[in-house]
N, C-alpha and C positions, 0 to 999 in steps of 0.2 A: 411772490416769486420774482425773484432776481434775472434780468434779463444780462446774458452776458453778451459782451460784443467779439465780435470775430476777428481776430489781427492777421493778415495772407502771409505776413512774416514771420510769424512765429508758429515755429512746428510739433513745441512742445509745451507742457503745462510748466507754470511755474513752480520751482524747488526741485526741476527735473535736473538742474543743473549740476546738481552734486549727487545723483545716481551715478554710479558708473557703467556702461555698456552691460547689457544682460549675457550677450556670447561674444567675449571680445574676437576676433578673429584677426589673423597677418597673412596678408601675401604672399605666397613659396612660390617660385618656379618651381615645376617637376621638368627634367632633362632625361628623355629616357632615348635608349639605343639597342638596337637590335643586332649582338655579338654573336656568331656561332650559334644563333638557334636560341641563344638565352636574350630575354631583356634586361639590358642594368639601367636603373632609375638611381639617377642623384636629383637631391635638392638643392636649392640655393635661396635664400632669403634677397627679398626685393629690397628691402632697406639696406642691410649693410652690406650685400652684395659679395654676399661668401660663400663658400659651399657648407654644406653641413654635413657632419661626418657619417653620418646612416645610409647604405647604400643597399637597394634592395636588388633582390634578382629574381625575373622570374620567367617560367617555360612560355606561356603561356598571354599574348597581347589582350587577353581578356581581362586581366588583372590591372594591368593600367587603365583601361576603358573604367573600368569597376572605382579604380581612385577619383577618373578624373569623372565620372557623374555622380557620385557623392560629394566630393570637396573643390570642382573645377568652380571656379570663380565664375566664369562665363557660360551660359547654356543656348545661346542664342543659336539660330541654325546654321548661320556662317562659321561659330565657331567650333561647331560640331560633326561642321566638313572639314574643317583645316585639321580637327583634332583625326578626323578619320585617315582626311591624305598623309599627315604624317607619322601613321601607324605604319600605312601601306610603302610608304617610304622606307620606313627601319627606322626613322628618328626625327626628334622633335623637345619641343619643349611648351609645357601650357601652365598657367596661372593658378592656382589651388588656394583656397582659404581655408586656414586651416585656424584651430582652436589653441588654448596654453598649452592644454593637456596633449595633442597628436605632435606642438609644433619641441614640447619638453622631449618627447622618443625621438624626432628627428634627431634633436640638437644630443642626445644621448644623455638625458639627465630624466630622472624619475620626475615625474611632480607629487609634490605632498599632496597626500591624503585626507581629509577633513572627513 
């Protein structure tokens, strides 16, 4: 039996090199605001620093809570007060990782189907 040795540098096996990401994931701001009793949420990409044209609305501050602890980038407690005080404010903006597929409906392009 082959003893193999341990390198602290290296975090993955060799030939992983040319795998690509299993869930590749990007960055979104979500920018949301509380008009009139409606929320409107826009996105904007962290890289190219644009908005994206999908613009949601909705009755109910639940609905955002619901986006941002499914896709919120960050879950730590601090940022789970900041996300709440600025609920309670009417507006805000927080980090979201989102997938090809959720970030192709932002950007308003279907992704193909396999």
């Amino acid at each position: 039996m082959q003893h193999l040795q341990r390198n602290p540098a290296r975090t993955h096996l060799p030939g992983d090199e040319t795998l690509p990401p299993l869930h590749p994931r990007e960055r979104v701001l979500m920018c949301f605001e509380s008009v009139a009793g409606m929320w409107h949420v826009r996105f904007r990409t962290v890289a190219w620093a644009r908005e994206l044209p999908r613009v949601l609305h909705f009755r109910h501050s639940s609905k955002i809570r619901d986006l941002y602890m499914r896709f919120g980038a960050s879950h730590l407690s601090e940022d789970v007060c900041a996300f709440d005080y600025a609920v309670r404010q009417g507006k805000g903006i927080v980090d979201l990782d989102l997938g090809t597929e959720q970030l192709a409906v932002l950007k308003g392009r279907n992704p193909t189907l396999r």
